[in-house]
C-alpha positions as CSV (number, residue, x, y, z in Angstrom):
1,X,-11.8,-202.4,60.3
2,X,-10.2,-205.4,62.2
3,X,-7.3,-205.3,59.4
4,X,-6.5,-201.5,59.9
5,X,-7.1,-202.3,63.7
6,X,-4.4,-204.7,63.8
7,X,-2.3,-203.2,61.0
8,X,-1.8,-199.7,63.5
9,X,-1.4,-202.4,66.4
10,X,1.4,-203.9,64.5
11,X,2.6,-200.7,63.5
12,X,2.8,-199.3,67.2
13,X,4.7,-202.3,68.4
14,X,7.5,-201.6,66.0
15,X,7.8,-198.4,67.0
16,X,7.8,-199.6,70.6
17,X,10.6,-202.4,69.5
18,X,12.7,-199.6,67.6
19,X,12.9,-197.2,70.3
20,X,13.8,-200.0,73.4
21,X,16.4,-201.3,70.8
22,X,17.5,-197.5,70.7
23,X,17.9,-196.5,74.0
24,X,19.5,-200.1,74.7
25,X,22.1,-199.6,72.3
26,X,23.5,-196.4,74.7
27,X,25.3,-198.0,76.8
28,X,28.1,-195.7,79.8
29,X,31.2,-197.1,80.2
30,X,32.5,-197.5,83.9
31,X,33.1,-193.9,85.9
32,X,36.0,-195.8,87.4
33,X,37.3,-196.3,83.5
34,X,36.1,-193.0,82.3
35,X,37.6,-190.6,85.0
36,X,41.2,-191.1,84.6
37,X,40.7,-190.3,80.7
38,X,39.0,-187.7,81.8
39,X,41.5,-186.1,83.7
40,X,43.9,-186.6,81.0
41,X,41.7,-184.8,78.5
42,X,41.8,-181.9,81.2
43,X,45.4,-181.9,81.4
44,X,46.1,-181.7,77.9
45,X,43.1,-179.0,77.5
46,X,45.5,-177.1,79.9
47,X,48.5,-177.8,76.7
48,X,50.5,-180.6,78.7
49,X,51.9,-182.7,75.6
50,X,52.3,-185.7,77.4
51,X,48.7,-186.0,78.8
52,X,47.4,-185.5,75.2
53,X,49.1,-188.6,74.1
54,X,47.9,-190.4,77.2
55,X,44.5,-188.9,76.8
56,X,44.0,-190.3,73.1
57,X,45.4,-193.5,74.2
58,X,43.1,-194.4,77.0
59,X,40.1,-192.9,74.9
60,X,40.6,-195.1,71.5
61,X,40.7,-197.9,74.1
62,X,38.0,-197.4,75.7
63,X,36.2,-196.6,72.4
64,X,37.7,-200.4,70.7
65,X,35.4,-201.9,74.0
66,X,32.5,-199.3,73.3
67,X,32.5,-198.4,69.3
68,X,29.3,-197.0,69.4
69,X,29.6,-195.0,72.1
70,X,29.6,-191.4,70.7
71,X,30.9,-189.6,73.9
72,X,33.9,-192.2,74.1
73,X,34.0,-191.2,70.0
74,X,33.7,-187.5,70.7
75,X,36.9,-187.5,73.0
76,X,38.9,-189.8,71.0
77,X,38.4,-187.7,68.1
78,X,39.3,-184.2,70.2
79,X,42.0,-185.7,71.7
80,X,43.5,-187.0,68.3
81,X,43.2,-183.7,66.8
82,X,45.4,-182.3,69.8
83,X,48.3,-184.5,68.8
84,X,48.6,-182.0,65.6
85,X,50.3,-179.5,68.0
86,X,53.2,-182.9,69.5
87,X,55.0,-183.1,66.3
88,X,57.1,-180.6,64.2
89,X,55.8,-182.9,60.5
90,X,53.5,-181.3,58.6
91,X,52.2,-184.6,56.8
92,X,51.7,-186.1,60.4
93,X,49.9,-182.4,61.8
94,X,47.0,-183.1,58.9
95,X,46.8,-186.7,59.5
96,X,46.1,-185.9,63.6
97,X,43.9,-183.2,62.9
98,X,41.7,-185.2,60.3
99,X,41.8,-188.4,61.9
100,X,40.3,-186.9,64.8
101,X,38.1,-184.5,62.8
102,X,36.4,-187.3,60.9
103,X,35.7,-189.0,64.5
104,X,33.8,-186.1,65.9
105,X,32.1,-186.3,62.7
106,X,31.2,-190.0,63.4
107,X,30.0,-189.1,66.7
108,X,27.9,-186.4,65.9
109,X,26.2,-188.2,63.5
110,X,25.9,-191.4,65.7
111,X,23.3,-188.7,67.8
112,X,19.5,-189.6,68.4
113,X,16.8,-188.8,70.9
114,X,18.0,-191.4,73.1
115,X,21.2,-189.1,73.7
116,X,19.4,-186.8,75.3
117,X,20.1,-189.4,78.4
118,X,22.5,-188.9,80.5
119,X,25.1,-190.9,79.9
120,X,28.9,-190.1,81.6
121,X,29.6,-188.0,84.9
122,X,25.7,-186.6,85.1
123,X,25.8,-185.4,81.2
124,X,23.3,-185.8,78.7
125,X,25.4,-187.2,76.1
126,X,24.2,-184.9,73.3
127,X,25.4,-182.2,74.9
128,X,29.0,-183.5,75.7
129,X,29.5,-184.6,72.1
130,X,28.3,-180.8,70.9
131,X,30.4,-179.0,72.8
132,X,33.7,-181.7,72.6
133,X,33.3,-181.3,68.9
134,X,32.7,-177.1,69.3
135,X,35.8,-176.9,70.7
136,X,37.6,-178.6,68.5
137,X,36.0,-177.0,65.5
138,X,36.9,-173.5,66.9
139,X,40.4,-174.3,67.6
140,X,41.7,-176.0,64.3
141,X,43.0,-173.8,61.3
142,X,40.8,-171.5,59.9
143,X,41.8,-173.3,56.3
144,X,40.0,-176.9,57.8
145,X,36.7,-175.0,57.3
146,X,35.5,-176.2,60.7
147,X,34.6,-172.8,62.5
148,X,31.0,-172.1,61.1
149,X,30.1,-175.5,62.4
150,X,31.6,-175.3,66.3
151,X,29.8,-172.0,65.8
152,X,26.7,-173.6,65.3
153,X,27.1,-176.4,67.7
154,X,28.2,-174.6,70.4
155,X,24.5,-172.6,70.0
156,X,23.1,-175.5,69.9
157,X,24.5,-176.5,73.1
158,X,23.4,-173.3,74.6
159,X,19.8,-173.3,73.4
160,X,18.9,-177.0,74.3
161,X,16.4,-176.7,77.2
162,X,19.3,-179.8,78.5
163,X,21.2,-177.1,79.4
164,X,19.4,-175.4,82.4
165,X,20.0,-178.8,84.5
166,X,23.3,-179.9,83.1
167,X,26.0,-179.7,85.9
168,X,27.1,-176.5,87.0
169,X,30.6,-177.3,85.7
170,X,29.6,-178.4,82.5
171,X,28.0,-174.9,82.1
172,X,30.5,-173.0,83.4
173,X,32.7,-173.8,80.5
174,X,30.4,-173.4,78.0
175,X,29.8,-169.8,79.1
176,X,33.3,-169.1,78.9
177,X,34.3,-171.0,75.5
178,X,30.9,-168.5,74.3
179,X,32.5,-165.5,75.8
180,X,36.0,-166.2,74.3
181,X,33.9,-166.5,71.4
182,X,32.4,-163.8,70.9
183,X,35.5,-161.4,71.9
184,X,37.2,-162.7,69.3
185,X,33.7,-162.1,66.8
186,X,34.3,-158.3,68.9
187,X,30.8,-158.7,70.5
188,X,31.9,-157.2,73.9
189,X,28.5,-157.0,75.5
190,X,28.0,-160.7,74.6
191,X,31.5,-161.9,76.3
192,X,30.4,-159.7,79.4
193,X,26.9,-161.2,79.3
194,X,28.6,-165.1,79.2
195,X,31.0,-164.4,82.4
196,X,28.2,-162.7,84.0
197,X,26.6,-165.8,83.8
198,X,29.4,-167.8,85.4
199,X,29.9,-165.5,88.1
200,X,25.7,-165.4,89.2
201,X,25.8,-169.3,88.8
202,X,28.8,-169.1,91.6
203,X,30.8,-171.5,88.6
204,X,33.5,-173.1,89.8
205,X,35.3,-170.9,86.8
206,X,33.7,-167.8,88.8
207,X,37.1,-166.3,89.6
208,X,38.5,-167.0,85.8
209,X,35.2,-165.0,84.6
210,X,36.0,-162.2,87.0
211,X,39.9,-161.9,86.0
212,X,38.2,-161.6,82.2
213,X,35.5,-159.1,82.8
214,X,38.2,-157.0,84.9
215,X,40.7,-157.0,81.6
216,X,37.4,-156.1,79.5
217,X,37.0,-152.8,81.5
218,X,40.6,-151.9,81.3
């Protein structure tokens, strides 16, 4: 009894050991490194070529100071993927797009529990890395094979009880990335039900969700 005793003592202390080493390997980098690349990732969202450049630049160097850093990873790999639509050479387009593919990939699969922490700008990190990678998988060429997955992910996102206390923000563009979504699946009622959701939540993308619901009853 004193052997089995000690054995599930022993046992319980690894556990202990594994997890603290777990949660101690997620580490945030700096807001007051992480913002500017940010805001660069936000610009070139919006299609300016010159901030997706600088957005995968200051991302693969914060990621070289913080490899396993899956949120730094996630962005790297989105922002990569963007620099397909800079150049005009179609050998250099499919090198982008799965160069940054295959680092969404990594970061997804760098995910555990401990991500459910929050981990940049008031985010649980699993969350972030879903959705970056969502959006990326729902924007590349249908031939990449990528959209049944953002599909999936972005439901994910959606369905983790996370969500409810993420920022508002945060959840204000998942709504209308669903609702976008699901108009282009022609599921109408769901699109409506997403930006009704942004506009009860008072979003800040509240008048964007009003514009959209207007030009679905015209």
């Amino acid at each position: 009894m004193k052997l089995q005793s000690l054995s599930r003592l022993s046992r319980h202390l690894l556990a202990l050991a594994a997890t603290a080493l777990l949660v101690g390997a997620v580490h945030a980098t700096p807001e007051t490194q992480f913002e500017p690349a940010f805001a660069q990732f936000q610009q070139a969202n919006k299609g300016s070529e010159s901030a997706i450049e600088k957005s995968a630049d200051a991302f693969g160097t914060l990621l070289k100071s913080e490899p396993t850093n899956p949120v730094l990873m996630a962005y790297a790999g989105a922002a990569t993927s963007m620099k397909a639509t800079t150049t005009w050479l179609p050998w250099k387009k499919m090198s982008y797009a799965e160069d940054g593919l295959a680092l969404l990939d990594k970061a997804l699969a760098l995910l555990t529990p401990a991500h459910d922490a929050v981990l940049q700008h008031n985010l649980p990190a699993a969350l972030e890395v879903k959705f970056v990678a969502a959006n990326t998988f729902l924007a590349v060429p249908g031939f990449m094979n990528r959209g049944a997955r953002g599909t999936k992910l972005l439901g994910e996102v959606l369905a983790s009880p996370l969500f409810a206390t993420s920022p508002l923000a945060f959840r204000g563009d998942v709504w209308l990335v669903s609702a976008e979504l699901a108009l282009k699946d022609k599921r109408k009622d769901d699109a409506r039900k997403f930006l009704d959701e942004v506009i009860k939540a008072k979003a800040p993308q509240a008048e964007v969700a009003r514009a959209q619901l207007k030009a679905l009853a015209s």
